[in-house]
C-alpha positions in Angstrom: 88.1 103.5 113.0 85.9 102.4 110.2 83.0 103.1 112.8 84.3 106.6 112.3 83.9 107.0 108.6 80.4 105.1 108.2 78.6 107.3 111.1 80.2 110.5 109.1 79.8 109.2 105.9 77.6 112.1 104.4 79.7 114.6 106.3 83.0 112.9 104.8 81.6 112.7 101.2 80.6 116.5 101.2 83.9 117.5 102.1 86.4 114.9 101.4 85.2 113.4 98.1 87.5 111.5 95.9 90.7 112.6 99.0 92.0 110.0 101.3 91.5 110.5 105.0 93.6 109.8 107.6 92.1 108.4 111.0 93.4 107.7 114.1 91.7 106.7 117.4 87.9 107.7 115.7 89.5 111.3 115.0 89.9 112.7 111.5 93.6 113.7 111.4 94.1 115.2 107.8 92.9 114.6 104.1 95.5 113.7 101.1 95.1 113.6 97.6 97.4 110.4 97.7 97.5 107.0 99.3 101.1 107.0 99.7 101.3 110.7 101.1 98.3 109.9 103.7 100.2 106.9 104.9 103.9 108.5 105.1 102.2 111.3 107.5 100.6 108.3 109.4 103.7 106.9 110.1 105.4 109.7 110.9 102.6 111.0 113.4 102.1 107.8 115.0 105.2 105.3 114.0 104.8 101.6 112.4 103.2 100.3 115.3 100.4 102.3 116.1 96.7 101.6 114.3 95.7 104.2 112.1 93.2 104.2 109.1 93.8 105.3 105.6 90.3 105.7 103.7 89.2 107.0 100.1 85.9 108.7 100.6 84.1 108.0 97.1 80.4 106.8 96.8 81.4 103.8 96.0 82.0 101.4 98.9 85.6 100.7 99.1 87.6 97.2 100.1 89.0 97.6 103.3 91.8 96.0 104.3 92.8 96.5 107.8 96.5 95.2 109.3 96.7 95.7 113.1 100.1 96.7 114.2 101.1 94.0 116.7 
């Protein structure tokens, strides 16, 4: 998923700048203005036990850190 966001990177930072994105499977799914609202419609898309990304696209390199749901 994170493969996803660097190879768009550009793309992502003219259109989604300062948003969080929601990925899922290397597909963009949606932008948010909010962490929390990003991952409630995660969860409600995909349930607790599926793998999805939430990202901040900023030009500043984020942490990641990514929970697998097993």
């Amino acid at each position: 998923m994170l493969k996803y966001v660097n190879q768009n990177k550009d793309k992502l930072l003219s259109m989604y700048r300062n948003k969080y994105i929601l990925v899922q499977n290397g597909e963009l799914i949606n932008s948010f203005d909010k962490y929390e609202t990003a991952t409630k419609e995660g969860i409600k898309l995909f349930g607790f036990d599926a793998d999805f990304l939430i990202q901040y696209i900023t030009d500043i390199e984020p942490t990641n850190i990514i929970i697998a749901a097993n």
